[in-house]
N, C-alpha and C positions, 0 to 999 in steps of 0.2 A: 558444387555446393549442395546441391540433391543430397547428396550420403551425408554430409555435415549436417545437413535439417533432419535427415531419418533419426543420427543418433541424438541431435543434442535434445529431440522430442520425449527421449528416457532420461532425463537428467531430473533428478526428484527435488521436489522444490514445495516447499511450504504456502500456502492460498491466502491471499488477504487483503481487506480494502483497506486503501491506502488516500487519506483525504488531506487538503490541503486548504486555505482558505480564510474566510471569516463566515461562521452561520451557512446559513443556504446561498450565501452568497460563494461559498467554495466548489469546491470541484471533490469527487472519489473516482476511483477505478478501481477492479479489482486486480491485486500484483500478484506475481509471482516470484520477479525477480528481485530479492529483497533479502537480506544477509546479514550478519551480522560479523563484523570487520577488527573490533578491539573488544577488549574486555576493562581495561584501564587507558583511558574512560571510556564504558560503555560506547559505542559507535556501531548503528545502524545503516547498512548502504541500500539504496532503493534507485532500479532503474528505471526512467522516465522518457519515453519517447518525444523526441524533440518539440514534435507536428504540433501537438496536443496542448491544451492551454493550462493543464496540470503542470507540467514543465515552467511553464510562464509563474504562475501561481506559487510554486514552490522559491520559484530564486525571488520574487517580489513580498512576499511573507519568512523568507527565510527558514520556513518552519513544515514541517510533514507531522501525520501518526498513522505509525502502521494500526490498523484495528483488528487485533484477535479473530478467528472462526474459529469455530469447533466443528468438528467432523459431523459432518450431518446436515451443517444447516447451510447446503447448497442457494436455499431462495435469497437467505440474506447476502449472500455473494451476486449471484444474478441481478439485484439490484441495481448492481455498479457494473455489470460486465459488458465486455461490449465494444467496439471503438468509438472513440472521443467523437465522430462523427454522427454517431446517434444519439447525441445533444452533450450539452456542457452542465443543464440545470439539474444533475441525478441527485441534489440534497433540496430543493424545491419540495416544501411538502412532506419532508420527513423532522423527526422532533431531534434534531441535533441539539447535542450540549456542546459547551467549551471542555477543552481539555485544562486541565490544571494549570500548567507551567506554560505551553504556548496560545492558549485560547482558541487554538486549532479544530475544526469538529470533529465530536466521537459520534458512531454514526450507530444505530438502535440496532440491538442484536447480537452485537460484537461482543465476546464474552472475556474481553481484554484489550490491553494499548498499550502502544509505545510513542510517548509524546517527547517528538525530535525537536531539536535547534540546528539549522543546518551551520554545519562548519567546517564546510568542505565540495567542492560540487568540481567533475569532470568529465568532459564531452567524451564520449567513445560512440565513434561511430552514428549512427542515426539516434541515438539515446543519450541522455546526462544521467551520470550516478551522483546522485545526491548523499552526501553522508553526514548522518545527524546524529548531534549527543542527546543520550536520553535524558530529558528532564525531568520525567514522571513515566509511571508505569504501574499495570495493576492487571490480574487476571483472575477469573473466579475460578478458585483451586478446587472446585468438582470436576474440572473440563480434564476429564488426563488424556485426550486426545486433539492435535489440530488436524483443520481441516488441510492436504497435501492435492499435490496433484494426482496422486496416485490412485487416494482416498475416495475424490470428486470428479475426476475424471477431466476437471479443468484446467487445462494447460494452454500457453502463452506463450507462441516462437518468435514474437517481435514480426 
C-alpha cells in the first residue's frame, strides 16, 4: 500500500472548506476530496471521514457547502485545517453567515459556495460520501483561479 499512497499523493484535487452545521455552533474543515458527480441535477460529492463529528453533523443537518478558495489565500484555508482532533469549535469567533437555501455557514474569505441538500450518503471505507444537490451557488467572477492542491501545496491522503 506504500506505492498506492506515493501515487495517489499526485492526484490533483481542488482545496476547500467545507462546513456543516448551524452558526458557530457548526463544524468546517478544510476538503480536498470533493467532486462533482451530475450535471442534471447538479450533485456535489464530498468525502468525510467517519471519526470526526463533521461526519455526524452532516447526516444530522442533512445539509454541507463547499466554500470557494481562490489561489492564494492559503491563511483562510489554515483556519480549518487540521485534524478534527485539534478541536471541533473552528467557527467559534468568526462572523459566519447562513447560506441561502440551507442556512448552513458561509465562512469569511471564501470567495464562492456551493450550498448542498444532502440526498444521497455512502460509507466507503473509513470515510462517508455525502452527495448533495445544489440549492444555491455563487462566486465572485474576478477569482479566475481556485486554490488546488498543486497550487497551495495542501494535500489530504486520508
Amino acid at each position: 500500500m506504500k506505492d498506492a499512497q506515493k501515487v495517489l499523493k499526485k492526484l490533483e484535487y481542488g482545496v476547500y472548506v467545507v462546513t456543516m452545521g448551524k452558526g458557530a455552533e457548526g463544524n468546517a474543515f478544510a476538503a480536498s476530496w470533493v467532486t462533482q458527480v451530475s450535471s442534471d441535477p447538479p450533485l456535489i460529492a464530498v468525502a468525510v471521514h467517519n471519526k470526526h463529528q463533521s461526519s455526524r453533523l452532516i447526516k444530522d443537518n442533512k445539509a454541507f457547502v463547499v466554500n470557494m478558495i481562490g489561489e492564494g489565500q492559503e491563511a483562510v484555508v489554515k483556519a480549518y485545517y487540521g485534524p478534527a482532533e485539534s478541536g471541533y469549535e473552528k467557527l467559534v469567533g468568526t462572523s459566519v453567515k447562513d447560506s441561502p437555501a440551507t442556512g448552513t455557514p458561509l465562512i469569511p474569505g471564501a470567495i464562492g459556495y456551493l450550498d448542498c441538500l444532502v440526498v444521497n450518503s455512502v460509507t466507503t471505507g473509513n470515510h462517508t460520501l455525502f452527495v448533495g444537490k445544489v440549492k444555491a451557488a455563487s462566486l465572485d467572477d474576478r477569482v479566475t483561479k481556485l486554490m488546488t492542491t498543486t497550487n497551495s501545496n495542501l494535500h489530504y491522503t486520508g
